[in-house]
Every structure is written in structure tokens, then in C-alpha cells.
N, C-alpha and C positions, 0 to 999 in steps of 0.2 A: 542536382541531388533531388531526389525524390520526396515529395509530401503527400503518397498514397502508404494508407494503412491497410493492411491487409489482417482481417481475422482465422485465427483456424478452425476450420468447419471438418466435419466427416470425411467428406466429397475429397480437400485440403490438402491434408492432414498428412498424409503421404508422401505428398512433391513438394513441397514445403519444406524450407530449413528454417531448423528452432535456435533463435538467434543467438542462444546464451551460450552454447558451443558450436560453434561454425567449422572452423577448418583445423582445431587441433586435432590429431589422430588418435591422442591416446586417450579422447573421454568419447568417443564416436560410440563402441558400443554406450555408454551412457546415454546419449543422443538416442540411440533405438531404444534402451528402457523409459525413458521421459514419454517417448511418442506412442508408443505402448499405453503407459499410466493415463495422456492427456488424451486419446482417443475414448474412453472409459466416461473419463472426464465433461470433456467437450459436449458428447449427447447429450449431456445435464444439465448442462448451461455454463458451463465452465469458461471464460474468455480467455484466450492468448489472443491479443492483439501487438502485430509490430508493425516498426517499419518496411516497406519492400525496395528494403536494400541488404547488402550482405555486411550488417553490422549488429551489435548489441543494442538494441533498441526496440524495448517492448513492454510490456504491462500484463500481469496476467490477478485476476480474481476471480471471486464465486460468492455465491451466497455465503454467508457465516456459516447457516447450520451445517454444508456440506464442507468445510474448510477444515482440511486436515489439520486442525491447531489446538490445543487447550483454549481457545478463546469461546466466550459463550455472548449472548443476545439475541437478541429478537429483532428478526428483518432485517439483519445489518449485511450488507456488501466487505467482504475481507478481500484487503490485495497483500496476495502473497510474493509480489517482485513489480517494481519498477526500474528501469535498468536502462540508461542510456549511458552511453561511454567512449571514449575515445575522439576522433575529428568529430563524431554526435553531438554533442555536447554543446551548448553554450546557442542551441537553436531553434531551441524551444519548443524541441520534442517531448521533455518531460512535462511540461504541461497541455501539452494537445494529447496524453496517454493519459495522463490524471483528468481532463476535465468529463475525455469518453467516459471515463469509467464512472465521475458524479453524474453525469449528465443521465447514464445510462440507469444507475441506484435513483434517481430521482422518476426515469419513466416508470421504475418498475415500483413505484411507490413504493422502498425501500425507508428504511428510517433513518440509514444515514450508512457512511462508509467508514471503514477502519482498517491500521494496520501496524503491526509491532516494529518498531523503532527503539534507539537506546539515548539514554540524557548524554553518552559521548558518541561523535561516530564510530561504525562500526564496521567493516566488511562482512558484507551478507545480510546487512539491515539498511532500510531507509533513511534520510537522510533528515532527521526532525527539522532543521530548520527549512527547509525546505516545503515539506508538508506544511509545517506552521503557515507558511504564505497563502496556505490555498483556505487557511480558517481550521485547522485541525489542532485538536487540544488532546493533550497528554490525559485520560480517564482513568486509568489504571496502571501500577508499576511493582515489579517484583526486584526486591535488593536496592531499592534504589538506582537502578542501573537499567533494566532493561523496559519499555516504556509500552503502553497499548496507547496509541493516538488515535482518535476518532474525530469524524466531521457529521455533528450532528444535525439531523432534519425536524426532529420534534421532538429535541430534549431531552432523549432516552441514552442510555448508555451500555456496552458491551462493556466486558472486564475478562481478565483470565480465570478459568476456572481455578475452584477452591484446591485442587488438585495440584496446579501447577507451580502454587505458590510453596510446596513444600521442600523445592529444590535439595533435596535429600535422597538417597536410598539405603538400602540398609549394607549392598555389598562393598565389599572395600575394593575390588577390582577394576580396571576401568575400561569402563561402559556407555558404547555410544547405542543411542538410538536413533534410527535413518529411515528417512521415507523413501521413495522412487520418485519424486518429482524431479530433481535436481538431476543434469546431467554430468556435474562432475563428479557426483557422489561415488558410484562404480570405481572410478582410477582412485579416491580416498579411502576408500573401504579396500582397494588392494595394493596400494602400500602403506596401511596400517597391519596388516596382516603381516605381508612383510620384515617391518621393522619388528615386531613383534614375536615372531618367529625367530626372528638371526639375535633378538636382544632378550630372550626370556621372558618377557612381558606377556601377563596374562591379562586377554581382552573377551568382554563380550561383548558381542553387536546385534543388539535387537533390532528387526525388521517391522516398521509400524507401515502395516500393507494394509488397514482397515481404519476408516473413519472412525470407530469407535474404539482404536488403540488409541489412535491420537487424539483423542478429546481425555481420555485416562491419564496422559503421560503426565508422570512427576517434577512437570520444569517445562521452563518459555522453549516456544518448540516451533519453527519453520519447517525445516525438514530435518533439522538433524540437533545434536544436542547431545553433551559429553559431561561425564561422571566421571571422579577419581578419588580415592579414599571417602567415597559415599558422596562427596559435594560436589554440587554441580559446578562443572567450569566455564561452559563455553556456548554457543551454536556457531563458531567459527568452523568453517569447514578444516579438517587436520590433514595435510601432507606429513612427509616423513619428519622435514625441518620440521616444524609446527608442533607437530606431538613429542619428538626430543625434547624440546624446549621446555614443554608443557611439563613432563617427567623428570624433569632436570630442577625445578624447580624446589 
């Protein structure tokens, strides 16, 4: 098994597979909007670093200020996904992915790294205790429940914007908001349609395709984040199960 990381670069970016959906078929167009979105990205400074192998195994952040999230600070590094999974696991890829990305917030005389986690686990957030191991402290949290960890360099701290702590809107319909990072978003976003359609369910789906949508949004926001009778419910990604469930309730 292999111990070469490989970054995606411009040059890349192309012949490269983006490790977080590999060979299922039905988020593949996802896969081309992601690599779309991270091309954009990448020239910026944007890091996806993985393993070079054909597994889920990778790390991706950016500067805060450019990090499509409600989160705000000064000179902070945000990781929007660490992700190692399956035979990966237990090999101590996730900390040769975490220590790049401190190592790398330390060259850039950054002030320190951050990244939204929850007080339980959660699918599609980080994994606090784990982070906790590397010295990252809980600094900010909305409901009780959803968590900003940071690892600070000189004592400063990031928090979520004033914004996002309002976990409210005023519509009573339900409403997600989705970025293009994510490549399995495409196949959740059509069969939410979907179910929605054959079950009368009225939905709206705001497209946040601008950094300064998402520094606005109303609630903890990775790429995606769901509204129902005005209160926020979730950033769990929603399948057809998943959203029944949720509506059923």
C-alpha cells in the first residue's frame, strides 16, 4: 500500500480521481461538478491533498477568509473534509493528512487551523475526539450541538458568524441550501426533487455558488444545510430515506 500523497494542482486536476466518489456511477456527474468548482479553487490556494490510491483518503482546506462557511477569523486555515475510510483506516493516514495541513498553517504563519465538528458524531462532520488528540479545542458552538474546534498558534480565535447562529428562517417550506463542493450533492438534490414531486412536498433549494452567499447563510453550513417549518434541521446530506424520515417526523 502506498504512502505517497499526492496534491491537486492545475496541471492535476484533470487525470486525477477525486477520492470521495471513486467508482459509484450515479454521483460521477457530481464528480465533474466538484472538479469544476476545485479547479477555480485550487489556483487560490485551495488544497485537496490524498492518498495515491483508489480509496477515500484525503484532506481538503483553505484559508478561512476564502472558505465557503459562516465561519469568520483572522489568518485561520479551515478544513472543510478529512476523510479516511474503509481497509484506510486504522493506518495512520489521518494524521499524516492533519499534521500536512498544521504543518503547512504554521509555514504560512497562519494563526492557527479550524474546523466544524458536532459534541455527538456525526456523518459529514469530523470526528471531535479525534481532532481533540491533535490539541484542538471546541471555541465556538450553535444549539449546543454543532461545534467550531480550533488549534490555536497565538491565542486568537475564529467563531461562527453572528449570522449563522440564527438557525431560523422566516419560510415555513422546506429548504435546503447546497454548495458545488460536494460530489454527492447532484444525485441528493435529484431525488429530493423526486420524492417531492410524486409526494407533494414543496421544496426550495438555494444554490450558494458565491463566497459571499455563504459567509450570509442563516445556520452551520459545510456545503449543505436543511430548513423545515422555518428551523433548521440538519447538514446531513438527505436521500429519499433520509428526507421521509425527516418529514415523518
Amino acid at each position: 500500500m502506498s504512502n505517497e500523497f499526492i496534491n491537486l494542482t492545475t496541471d492535476n486536476i484533470t487525470s486525477e480521481h477525486l477520492c470521495c466518489a471513486i467508482a459509484d456511477k450515479k454521483h460521477q456527474h457530481g464528480v465533474a461538478v466538484k472538479r469544476t468548482w476545485l479547479t477555480d479553487r485550487v489556483a487560490d490556494g485551495h488544497v485537496f491533498r490524498k492518498l495515491n490510491e483508489k480509496g477515500k483518503v484525503f484532506i481538503e482546506y483553505t484559508s478561512l477568509e476564502k472558505a465557503w462557511v459562516p465561519v469568520v477569523g483572522d489568518n485561520y486555515i479551515y478544513i472543510y473534509c478529512l476523510w479516511v475510510s474503509g481497509s484506510f483506516k486504522g493506518k495512520g493516514y489521518g494524521k499524516k493528512l492533519l499534521d500536512y495541513c498544521i504543518t503547512d498553517a504554521r509555514k504560512q504563519d497562519k494563526a492557527g487551523v479550524c474546523i466544524i465538528s458536532s459534541k455527538k458524531k456525526k456523518p459529514f462532520l469530523s470526528d471531535k475526539k479525534f481532532m481533540q488528540k491533535f490539541g484542538f479545542e471546541t471555541v465556538d458552538m450553535i444549539d449546543g450541538e454543532y461545534e467550531l474546534m480550533a488549534l490555536s498558534f497565538d491565542g486568537s480565535k475564529p467563531g461562527f458568524a453572528t449570522n449563522a447562529k440564527k438557525q431560523n428562517i422566516d419560510s415555513e417550506e422546506l429548504t435546503i441550501y447546497y454548495g458545488l463542493q460536494c460530489p454527492y450533492i447532484p444525485n441528493c438534490i435529484e431525488q429530493i426533487e423526486t420524492f417531492c414531486n410524486a409526494n407533494d412536498v414543496t421544496v426550495k433549494l438555494i444554490k450558494v455558488d458565491t463566497l459571499e452567499k455563504a459567509k450570509e447563510l442563516p445556520c452551520v453550513f459545510n456545503n449543505w444545510a436543511v430548513f423545515y417549518r422555518g428551523k433548521f434541521e440538519t447538514v446531513h446530506l438527505l436521500n429519499e430515506g433520509y428526507l421521509k424520515k425527516m418529514l415523518d417526523r
